[in-house]
C-alpha positions as CSV (number, residue, x, y, z in Angstrom):
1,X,-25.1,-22.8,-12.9
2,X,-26.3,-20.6,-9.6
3,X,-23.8,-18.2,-8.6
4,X,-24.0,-18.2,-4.2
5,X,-25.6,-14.7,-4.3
6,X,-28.7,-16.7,-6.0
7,X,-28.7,-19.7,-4.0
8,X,-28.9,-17.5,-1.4
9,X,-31.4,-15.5,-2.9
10,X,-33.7,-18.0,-3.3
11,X,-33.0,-19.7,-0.1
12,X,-33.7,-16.7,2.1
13,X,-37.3,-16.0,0.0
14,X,-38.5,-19.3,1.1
15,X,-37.3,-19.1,4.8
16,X,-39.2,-15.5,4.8
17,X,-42.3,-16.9,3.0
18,X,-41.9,-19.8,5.8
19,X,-43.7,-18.2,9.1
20,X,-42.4,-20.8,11.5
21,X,-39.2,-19.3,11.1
22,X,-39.3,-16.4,13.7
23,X,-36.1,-15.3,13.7
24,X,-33.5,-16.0,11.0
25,X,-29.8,-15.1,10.3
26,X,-28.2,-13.9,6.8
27,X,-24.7,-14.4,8.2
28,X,-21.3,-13.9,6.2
29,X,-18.1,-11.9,6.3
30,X,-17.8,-8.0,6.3
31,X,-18.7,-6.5,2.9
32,X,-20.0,-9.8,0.9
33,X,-23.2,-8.2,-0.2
34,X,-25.7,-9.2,2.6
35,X,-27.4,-5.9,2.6
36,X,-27.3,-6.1,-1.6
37,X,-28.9,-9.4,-1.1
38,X,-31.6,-8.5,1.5
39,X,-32.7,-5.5,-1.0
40,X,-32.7,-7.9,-3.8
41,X,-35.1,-10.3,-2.2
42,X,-37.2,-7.2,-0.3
43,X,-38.4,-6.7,-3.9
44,X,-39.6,-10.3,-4.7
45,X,-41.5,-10.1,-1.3
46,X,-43.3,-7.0,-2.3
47,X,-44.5,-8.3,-5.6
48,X,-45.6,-11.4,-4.1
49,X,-47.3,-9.9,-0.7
50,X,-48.8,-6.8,-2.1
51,X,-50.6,-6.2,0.2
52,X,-49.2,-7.2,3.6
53,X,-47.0,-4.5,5.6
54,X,-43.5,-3.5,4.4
55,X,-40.2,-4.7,6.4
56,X,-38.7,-2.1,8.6
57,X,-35.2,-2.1,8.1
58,X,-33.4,-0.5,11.2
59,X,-29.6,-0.2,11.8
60,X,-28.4,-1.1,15.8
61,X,-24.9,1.1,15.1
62,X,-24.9,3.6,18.2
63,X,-28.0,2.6,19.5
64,X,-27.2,3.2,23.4
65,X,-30.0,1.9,25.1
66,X,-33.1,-1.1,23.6
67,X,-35.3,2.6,23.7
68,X,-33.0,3.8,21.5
69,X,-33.3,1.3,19.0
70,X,-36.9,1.5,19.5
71,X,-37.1,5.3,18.7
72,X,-35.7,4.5,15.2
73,X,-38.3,1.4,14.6
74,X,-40.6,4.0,14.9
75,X,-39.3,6.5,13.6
76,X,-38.1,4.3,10.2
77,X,-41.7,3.1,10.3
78,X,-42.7,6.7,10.3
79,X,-41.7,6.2,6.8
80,X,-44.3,3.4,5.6
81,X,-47.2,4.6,3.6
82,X,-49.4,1.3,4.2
83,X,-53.0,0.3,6.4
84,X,-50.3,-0.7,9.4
85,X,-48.7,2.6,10.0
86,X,-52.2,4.9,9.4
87,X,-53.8,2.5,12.6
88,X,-50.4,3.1,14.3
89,X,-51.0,6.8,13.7
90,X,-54.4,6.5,15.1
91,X,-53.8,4.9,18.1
92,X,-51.1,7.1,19.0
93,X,-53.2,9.9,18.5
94,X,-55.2,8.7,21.3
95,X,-52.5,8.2,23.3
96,X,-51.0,11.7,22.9
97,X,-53.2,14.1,22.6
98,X,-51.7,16.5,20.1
99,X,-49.6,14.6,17.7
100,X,-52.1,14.6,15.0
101,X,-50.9,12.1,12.9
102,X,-47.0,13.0,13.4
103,X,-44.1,12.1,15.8
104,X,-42.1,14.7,17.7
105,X,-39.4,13.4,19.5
106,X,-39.1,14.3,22.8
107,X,-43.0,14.3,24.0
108,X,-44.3,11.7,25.8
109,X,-41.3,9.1,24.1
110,X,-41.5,6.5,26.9
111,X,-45.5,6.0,26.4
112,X,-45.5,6.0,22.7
113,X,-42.4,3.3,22.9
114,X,-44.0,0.9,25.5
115,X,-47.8,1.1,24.2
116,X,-47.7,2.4,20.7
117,X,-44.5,0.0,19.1
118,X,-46.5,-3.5,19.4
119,X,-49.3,-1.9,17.3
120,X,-46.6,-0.7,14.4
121,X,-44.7,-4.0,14.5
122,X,-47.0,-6.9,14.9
123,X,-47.1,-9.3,12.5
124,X,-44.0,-7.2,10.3
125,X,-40.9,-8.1,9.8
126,X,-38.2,-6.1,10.9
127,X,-34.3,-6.0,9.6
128,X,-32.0,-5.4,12.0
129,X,-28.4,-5.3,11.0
130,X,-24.6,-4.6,12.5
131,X,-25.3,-6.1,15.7
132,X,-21.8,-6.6,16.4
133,X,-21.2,-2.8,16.1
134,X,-23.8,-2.4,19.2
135,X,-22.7,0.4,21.4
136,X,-21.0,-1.0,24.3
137,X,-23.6,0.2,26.7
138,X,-26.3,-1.6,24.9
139,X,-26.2,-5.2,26.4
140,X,-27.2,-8.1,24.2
141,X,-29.4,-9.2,26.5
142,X,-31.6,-6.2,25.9
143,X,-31.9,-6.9,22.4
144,X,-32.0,-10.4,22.7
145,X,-35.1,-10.0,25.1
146,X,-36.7,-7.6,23.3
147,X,-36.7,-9.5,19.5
148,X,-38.1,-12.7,22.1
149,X,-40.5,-10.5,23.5
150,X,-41.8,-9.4,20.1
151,X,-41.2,-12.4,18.1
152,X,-43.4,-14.2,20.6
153,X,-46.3,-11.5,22.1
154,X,-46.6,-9.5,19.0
155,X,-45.8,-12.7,15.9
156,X,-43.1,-9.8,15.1
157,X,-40.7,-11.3,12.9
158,X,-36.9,-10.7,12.5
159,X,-34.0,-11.2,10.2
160,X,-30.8,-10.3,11.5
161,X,-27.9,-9.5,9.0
162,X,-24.6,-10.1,10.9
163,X,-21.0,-9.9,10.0
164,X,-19.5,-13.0,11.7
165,X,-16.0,-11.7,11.1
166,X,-16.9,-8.8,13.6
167,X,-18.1,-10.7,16.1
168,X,-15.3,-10.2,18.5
169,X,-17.4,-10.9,21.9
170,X,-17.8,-15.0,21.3
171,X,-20.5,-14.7,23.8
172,X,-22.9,-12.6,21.6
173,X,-22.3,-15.1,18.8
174,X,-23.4,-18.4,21.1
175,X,-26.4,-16.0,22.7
176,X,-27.6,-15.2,19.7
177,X,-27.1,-18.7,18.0
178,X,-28.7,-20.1,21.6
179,X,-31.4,-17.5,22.6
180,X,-33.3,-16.3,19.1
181,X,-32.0,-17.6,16.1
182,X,-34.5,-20.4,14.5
183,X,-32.4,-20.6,11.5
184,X,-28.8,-19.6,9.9
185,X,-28.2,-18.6,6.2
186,X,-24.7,-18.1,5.3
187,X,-23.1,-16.2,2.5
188,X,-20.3,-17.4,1.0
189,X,-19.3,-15.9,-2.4
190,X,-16.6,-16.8,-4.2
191,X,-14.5,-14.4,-4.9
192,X,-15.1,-13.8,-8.6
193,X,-18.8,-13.8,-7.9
194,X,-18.2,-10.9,-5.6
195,X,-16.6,-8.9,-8.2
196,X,-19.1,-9.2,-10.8
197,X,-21.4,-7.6,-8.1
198,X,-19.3,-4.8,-7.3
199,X,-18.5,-4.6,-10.9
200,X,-21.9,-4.3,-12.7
201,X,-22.4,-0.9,-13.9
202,X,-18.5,0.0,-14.3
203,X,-17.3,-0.1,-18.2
204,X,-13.7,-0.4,-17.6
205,X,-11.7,-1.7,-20.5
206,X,-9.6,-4.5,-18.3
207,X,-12.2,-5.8,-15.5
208,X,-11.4,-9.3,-16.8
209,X,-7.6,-8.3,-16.0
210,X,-8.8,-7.1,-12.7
211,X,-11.2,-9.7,-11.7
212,X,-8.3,-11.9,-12.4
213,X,-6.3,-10.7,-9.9
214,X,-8.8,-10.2,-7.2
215,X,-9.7,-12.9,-7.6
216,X,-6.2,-14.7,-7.1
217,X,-6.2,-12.5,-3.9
218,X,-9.5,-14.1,-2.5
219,X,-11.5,-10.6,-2.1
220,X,-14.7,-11.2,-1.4
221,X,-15.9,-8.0,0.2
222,X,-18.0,-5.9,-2.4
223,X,-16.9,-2.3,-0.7
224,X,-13.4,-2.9,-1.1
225,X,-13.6,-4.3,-4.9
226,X,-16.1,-1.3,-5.5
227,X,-13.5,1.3,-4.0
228,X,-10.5,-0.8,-6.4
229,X,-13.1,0.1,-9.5
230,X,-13.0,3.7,-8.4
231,X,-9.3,4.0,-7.9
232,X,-9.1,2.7,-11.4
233,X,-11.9,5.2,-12.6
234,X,-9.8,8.0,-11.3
235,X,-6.3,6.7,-11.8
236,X,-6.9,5.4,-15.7
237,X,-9.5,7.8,-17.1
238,X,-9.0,9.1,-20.2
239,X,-6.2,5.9,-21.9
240,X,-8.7,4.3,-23.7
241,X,-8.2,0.8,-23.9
242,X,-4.7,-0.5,-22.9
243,X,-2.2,-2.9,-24.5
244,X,-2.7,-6.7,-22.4
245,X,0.9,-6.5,-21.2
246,X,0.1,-2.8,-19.8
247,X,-2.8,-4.3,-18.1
248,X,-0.5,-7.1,-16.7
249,X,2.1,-4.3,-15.3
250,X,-0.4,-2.1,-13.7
251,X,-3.6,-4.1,-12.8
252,X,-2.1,-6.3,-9.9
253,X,-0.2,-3.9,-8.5
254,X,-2.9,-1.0,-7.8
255,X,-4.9,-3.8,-7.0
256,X,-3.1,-5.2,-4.2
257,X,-1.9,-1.8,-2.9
258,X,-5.2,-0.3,-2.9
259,X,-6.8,-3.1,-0.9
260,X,-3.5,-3.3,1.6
261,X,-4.7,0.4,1.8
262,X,-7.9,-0.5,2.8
263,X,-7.9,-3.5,5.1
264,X,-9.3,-5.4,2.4
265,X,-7.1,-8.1,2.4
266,X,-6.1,-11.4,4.5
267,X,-2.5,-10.9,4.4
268,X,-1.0,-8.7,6.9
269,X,1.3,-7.9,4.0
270,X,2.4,-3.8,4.5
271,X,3.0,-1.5,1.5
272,X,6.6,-0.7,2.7
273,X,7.2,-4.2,2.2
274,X,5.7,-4.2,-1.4
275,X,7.6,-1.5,-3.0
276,X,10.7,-2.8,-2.1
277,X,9.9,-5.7,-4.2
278,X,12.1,-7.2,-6.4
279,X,12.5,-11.0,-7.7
280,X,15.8,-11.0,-9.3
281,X,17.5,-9.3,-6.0
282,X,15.7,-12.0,-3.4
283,X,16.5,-15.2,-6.2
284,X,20.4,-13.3,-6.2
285,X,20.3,-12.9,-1.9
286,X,21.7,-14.8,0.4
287,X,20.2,-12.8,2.9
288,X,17.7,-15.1,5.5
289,X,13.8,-14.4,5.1
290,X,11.3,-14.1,7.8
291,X,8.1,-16.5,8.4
292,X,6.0,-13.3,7.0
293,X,8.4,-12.2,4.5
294,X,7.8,-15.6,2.9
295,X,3.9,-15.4,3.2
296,X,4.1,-11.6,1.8
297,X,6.2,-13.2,-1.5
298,X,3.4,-15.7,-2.0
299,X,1.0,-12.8,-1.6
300,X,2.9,-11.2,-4.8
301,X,4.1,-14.0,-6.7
302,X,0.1,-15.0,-7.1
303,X,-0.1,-11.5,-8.8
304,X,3.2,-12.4,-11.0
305,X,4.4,-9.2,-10.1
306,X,8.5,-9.4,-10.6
307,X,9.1,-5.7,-9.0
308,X,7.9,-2.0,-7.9
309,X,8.7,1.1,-9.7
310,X,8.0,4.6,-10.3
311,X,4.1,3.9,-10.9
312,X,3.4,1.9,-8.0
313,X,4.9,4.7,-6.0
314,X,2.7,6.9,-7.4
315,X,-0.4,5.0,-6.9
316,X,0.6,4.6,-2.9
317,X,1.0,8.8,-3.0
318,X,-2.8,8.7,-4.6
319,X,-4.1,6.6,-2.1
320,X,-2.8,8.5,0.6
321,X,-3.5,12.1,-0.4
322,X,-6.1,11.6,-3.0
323,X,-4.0,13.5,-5.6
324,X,-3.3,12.3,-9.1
325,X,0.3,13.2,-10.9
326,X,-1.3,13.2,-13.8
327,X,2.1,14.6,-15.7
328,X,4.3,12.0,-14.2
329,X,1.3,9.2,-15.0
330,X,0.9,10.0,-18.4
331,X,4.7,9.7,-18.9
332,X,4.7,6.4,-17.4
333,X,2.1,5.1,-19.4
334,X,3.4,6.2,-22.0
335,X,6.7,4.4,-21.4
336,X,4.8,1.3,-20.6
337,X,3.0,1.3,-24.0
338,X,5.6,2.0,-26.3
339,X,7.9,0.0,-24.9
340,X,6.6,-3.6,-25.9
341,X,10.2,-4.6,-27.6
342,X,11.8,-3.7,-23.9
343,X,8.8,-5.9,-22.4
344,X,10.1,-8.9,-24.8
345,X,13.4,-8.5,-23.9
346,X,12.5,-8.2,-20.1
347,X,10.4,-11.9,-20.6
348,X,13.8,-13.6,-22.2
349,X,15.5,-12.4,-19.0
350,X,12.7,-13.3,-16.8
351,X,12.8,-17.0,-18.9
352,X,16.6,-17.3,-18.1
353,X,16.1,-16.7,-14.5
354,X,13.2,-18.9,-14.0
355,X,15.2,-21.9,-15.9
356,X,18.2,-21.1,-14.5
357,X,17.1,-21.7,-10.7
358,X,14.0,-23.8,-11.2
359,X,14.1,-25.8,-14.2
360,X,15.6,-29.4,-13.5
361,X,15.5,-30.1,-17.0
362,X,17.7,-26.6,-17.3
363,X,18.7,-26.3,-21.3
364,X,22.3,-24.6,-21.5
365,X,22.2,-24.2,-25.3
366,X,18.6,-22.5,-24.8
367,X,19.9,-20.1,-22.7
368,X,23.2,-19.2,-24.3
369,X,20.7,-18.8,-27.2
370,X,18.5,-15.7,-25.1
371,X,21.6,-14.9,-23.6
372,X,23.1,-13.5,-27.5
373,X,19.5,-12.3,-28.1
374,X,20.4,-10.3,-25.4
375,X,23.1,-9.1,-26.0
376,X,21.5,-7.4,-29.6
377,X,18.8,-5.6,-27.5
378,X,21.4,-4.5,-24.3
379,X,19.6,-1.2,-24.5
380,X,16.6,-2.6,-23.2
381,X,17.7,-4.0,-20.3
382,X,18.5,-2.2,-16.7
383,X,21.9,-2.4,-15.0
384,X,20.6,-4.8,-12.7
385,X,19.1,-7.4,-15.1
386,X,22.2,-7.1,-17.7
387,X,24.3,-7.9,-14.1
388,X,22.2,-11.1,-13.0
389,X,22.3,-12.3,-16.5
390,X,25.8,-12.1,-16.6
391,X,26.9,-13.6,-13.3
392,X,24.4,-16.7,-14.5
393,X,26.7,-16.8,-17.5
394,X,29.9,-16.6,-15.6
395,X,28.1,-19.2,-13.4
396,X,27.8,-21.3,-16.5
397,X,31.5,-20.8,-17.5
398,X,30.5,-17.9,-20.1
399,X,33.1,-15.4,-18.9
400,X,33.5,-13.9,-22.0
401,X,29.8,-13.9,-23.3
402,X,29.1,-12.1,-19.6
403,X,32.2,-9.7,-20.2
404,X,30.9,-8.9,-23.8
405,X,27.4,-8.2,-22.4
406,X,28.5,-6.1,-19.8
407,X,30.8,-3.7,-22.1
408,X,28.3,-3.7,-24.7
409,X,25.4,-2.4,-22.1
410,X,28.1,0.1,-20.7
411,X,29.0,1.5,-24.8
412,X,24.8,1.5,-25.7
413,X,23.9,3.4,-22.2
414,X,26.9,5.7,-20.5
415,X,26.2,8.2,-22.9
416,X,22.3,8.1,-21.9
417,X,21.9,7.9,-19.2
418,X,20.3,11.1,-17.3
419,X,21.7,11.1,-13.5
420,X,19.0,13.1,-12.3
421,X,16.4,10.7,-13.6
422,X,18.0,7.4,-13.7
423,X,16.3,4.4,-12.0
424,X,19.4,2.0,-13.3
425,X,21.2,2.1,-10.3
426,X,19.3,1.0,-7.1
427,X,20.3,0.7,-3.2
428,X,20.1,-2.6,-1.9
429,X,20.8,-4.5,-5.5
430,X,23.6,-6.4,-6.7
431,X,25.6,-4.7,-9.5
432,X,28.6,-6.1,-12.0
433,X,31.7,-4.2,-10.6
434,X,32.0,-2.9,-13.8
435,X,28.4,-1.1,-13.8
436,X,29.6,0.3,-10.4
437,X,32.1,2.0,-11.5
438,X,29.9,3.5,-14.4
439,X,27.6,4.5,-11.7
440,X,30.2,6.2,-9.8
441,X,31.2,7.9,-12.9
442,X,27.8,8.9,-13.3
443,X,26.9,10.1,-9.9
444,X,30.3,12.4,-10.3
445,X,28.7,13.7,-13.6
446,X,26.0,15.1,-11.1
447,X,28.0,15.4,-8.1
448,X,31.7,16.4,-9.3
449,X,34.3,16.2,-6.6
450,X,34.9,18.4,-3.9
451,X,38.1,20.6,-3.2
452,X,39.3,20.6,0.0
453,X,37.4,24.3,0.6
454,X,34.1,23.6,-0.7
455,X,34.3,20.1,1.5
456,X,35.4,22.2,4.8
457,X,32.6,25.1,4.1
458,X,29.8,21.9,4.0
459,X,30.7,20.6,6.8
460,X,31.1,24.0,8.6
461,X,27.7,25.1,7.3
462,X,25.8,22.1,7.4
463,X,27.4,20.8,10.7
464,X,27.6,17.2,9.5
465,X,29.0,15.6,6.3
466,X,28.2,12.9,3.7
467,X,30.0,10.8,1.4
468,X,31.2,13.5,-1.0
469,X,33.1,15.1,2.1
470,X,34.7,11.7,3.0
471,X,35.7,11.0,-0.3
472,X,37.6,14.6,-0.6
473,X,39.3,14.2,2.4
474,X,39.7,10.4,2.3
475,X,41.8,10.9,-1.3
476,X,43.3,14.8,-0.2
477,X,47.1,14.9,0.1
478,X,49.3,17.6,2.2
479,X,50.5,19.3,-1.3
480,X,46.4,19.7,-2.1
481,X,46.3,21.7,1.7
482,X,49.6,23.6,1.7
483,X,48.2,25.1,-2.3
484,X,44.6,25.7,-0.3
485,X,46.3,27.5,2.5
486,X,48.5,29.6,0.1
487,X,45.6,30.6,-2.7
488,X,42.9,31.9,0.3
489,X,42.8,35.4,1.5
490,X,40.8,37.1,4.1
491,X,37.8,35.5,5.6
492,X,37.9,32.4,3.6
493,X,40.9,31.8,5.2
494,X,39.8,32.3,8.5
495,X,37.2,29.8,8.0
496,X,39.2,27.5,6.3
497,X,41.9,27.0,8.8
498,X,39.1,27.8,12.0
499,X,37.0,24.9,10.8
500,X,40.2,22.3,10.3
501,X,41.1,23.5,14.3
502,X,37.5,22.6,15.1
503,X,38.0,18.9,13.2
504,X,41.1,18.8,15.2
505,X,39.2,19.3,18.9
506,X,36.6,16.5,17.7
507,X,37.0,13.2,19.5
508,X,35.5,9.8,17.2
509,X,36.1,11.2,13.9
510,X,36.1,8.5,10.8
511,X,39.4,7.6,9.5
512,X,38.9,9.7,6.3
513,X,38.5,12.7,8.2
514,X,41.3,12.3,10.2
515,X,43.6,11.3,7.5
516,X,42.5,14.5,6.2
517,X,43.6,16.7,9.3
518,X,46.4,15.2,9.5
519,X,47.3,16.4,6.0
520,X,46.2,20.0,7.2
521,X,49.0,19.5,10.3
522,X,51.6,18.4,7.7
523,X,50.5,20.9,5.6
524,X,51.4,23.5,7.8
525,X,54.0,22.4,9.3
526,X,55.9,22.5,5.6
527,X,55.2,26.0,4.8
528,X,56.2,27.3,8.4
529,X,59.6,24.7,7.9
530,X,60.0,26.5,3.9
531,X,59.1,30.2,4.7
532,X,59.5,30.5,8.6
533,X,59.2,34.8,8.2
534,X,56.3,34.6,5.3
535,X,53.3,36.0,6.7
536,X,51.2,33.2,6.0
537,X,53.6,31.0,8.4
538,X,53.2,33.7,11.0
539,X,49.7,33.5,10.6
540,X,49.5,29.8,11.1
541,X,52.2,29.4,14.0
542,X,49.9,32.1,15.7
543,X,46.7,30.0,15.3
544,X,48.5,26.7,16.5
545,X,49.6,28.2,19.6
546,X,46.1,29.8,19.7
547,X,44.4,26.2,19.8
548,X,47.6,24.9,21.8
549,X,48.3,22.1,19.1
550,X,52.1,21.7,18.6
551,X,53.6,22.5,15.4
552,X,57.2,20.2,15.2
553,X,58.8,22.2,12.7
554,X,62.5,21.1,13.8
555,X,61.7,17.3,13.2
């Protein structure tokens, strides 16, 4: 069967070899191969007419003026070694004295335009293409009366490549369509058949995997598949064949962020939008989805892409500064391909979801069956899946299967988890309380708590606090203060009780903060009250009165 590209091939010889057609249009969307196809079918007319003149082809892209794109007619004529262009030369000569057989720009350019062009280009085709990236001082109407002028005095003949997509100015489109055009030849690949174009000299391992999924997301332009190949090239040299689930987790992905990347796309899908992507979390939200948000989750599912992680981030920092991580690559790649039994175990969870919520037909037994499978392989499965699987059982009425599998994933992973490099705990995602309290235990492995002086120096230094500060003063008490107040000497003193005086002046402070001053008050006010004549009492009634804060000592 024909692919379009040789329909069209063969469609467009005839119409050339057809000299009743003056002026004809190879017309299709930005990037489908229309310039690939014209080269294709320049060779078949050179093996069959020998000996006639060779098309000129000419480019109308910042062309100011119809002299302009004159100038580079002759000029790209300049370059044909055939009968036409030596009795071009000749006549010119005659013209100008002094040319000799060359063009010099600049001498005599209006004369050998107006007198010496009809010579070069009667009877010739010409190829003119991006006509809808004119310049905006060119006005159609001076290109659409010179290709008349020509087609008709001088039997020059045209064939206009134009990407209709461009077309903005709808006027241009019905001139041209009205004025000059005899005929209209439009390219429609399919998307596949686009890819094996751009795809024919690359010897990637996957192109099936990736002309899969460009062609689930309708790509037709040749650039942007060819540009996909080379992110590929670059991204992937060096693995060697990959493992078909591998191809499945990174092919889509790079795929749809590199053409998001490059306009090459329908879908006004964003990248922000795609790495945020996560099935379970939007099947588990209740939260109300925008008209586009919807669109964008078609855009994704068609890939069968369930979420984003560390690799897809990495392929957005490549795209946008053209620099490969190669260390932090490798390492997910290598994760990726030893880690087929997690993959399995990641496809019994993704089977209990998609039962769960969208099989009619849902089997209970079936997925109490997965659900103790599970529960055998807990180490392969993040705190987020392990907690959607569970509230499904609880859902079910399996509170103690869910309870089971959600102390056996805690017993398997507290111990390994790394807090500096864990990806088990994400914003934004629903986690068992159980696994949130292991993450808090976690995150105060890396982050232990504050006492009340380191809290006091961050916010003094920093000018501004976070929620390691708030939880300090949110769980401090007066005796934690009054044993601050007595251990500090010196400076660290002075700062300590300066900065509390400053929390004190501040108007709008959050109710952990302020439940913390007001253990610092109380504070003091018991040590003046127990050791009125201690020096660290004088000190403090000194800095009260200082700041004009009462101290109610006789209360």
């Amino acid at each position: 069967m024909q692919s379009s590209y040789q329909k069209a091939q063969e469609i467009l010889l005839k119409l050339l070899n057809n000299h009743s057609y003056k002026v004809i249009a190879l017309s299709g969307k930005w990037g489908t191969g229309k310039t690939h196809l014209w080269g294709l079918v320049k060779k078949q007319l050179q093996l069959s007419t020998a000996q006639a003149s060779q098309p000129i082809f000419v480019s109308i892209f910042g062309a100011k003026t119809s002299n302009d794109l004159k100038l580079r007619l002759l000029q790209n004529g300049s370059l044909k070694d055939d009968k036409k262009y030596k009795d071009f030369v000749s006549a010119g000569g005659k013209l100008v004295k002094g040319i000799a057989g060359k063009f010099i720009p600049g001498l005599a350019v209006e004369e050998i335009i107006l007198l010496s062009l009809p010579k070069l280009l009667g009877g010739r085709l010409v190829v003119i293409d991006d006509v809808e990236r004119k310049h905006k001082n060119l006005d159609i109407d001076e290109i659409l009366g010179f290709i008349n002028e020509y087609s008709e005095t001088y039997k020059t003949r045209f064939l206009l490549l134009l990407n209709t997509d461009k077309l903005e100015d709808e006027i241009i489109w019905r001139k041209l369509h009205e004025k000059v055009i005899d005929i209209e030849l439009k390219l429609q690949p399919a998307s596949s058949e686009a890819f094996d174009v751009a795809s024919i000299n690359s010897n990637l391992s996957f192109l099936e995997c990736a002309r899969e999924a460009t062609t689930s997301l309708g790509i037709t332009n040749i650039r942007i598949i060819k540009r996909i190949i080379r992110v590929f090239s670059e991204l992937l040299e060096g693995y060697g064949p990959l493992e078909e689930y591998v191809q499945k987790r990174i092919i889509p992905s790079t795929i749809l962020l590199t053409a998001i990347h490059y306009r090459g796309i329908a879908s006004d899908i964003t990248s922000e939008y795609f790495l945020q992507h996560n099935s379970f979390s939007k099947i588990l939200s209740r939260a109300q989805r925008t008209a586009d948000e919807l669109k964008w989750d078609d855009v994704i599912n068609k890939l069968s892409i369930s979420s984003c992680d560390d690799y897809e981030f990495l392929v957005q920092d490549y795209l946008q500064t053209g620099v490969v991580d190669k260390e932090k690559l490798d390492k997910i790649i290598n994760k990726y391909q030893t880690d087929l039994e997690r993959n399995q175990v990641h496809e019994k969870v993704r089977f209990i979801f998609e039962s769960y919520y969208w099989d009619p037909l849902f089997d209970h037994a079936k997925a109490l069956e997965l659900a103790e499978d599970l529960f055998l392989n807990t180490e392969a499965l993040t705190g987020n899946q392990v907690s959607a699987v569970a509230d499904i059982l609880t859902e079910l009425g399996e509170t103690n299967l869910s309870e089971k599998l959600i102390g056996r994933w805690i017993e398997i992973n507290e111990p390994l988890i790394d807090p500096n490099e864990s990806d088990e705990f994400n914003m934004g995602r629903s986690l068992h309380p159980a696994i949130e309290a292991l993450n808090t235990r976690i995150r105060e492995r890396q982050y232990p708590p504050l006492t009340l002086e380191e809290a006091i120096e961050r916010v003094r230094s920093n000018s501004g606090w976070g929620d390691r500060e708030n939880i300090c003063f949110q769980n401090s008490t007066p005796t934690q203060y009054e044993e601050t107040l007595k251990t500090l000497r010196g400076s660290e003193l002075a700062k300590f009780i300066c900065e509390n005086f400053s929390l004190l002046r501040t108007i709008g402070l959050n109710d952990s903060f302020q439940h913390g001053i007001n253990n610092f008050k109380e504070a003091s006010t018991n040590i003046v009250r127990s050791a009125p004549e201690s020096r660290l009492a004088f000190i403090l009634k000194r800095e009260f009165e200082k700041n004009n804060i009462p101290l109610h000592i006789n209360e």
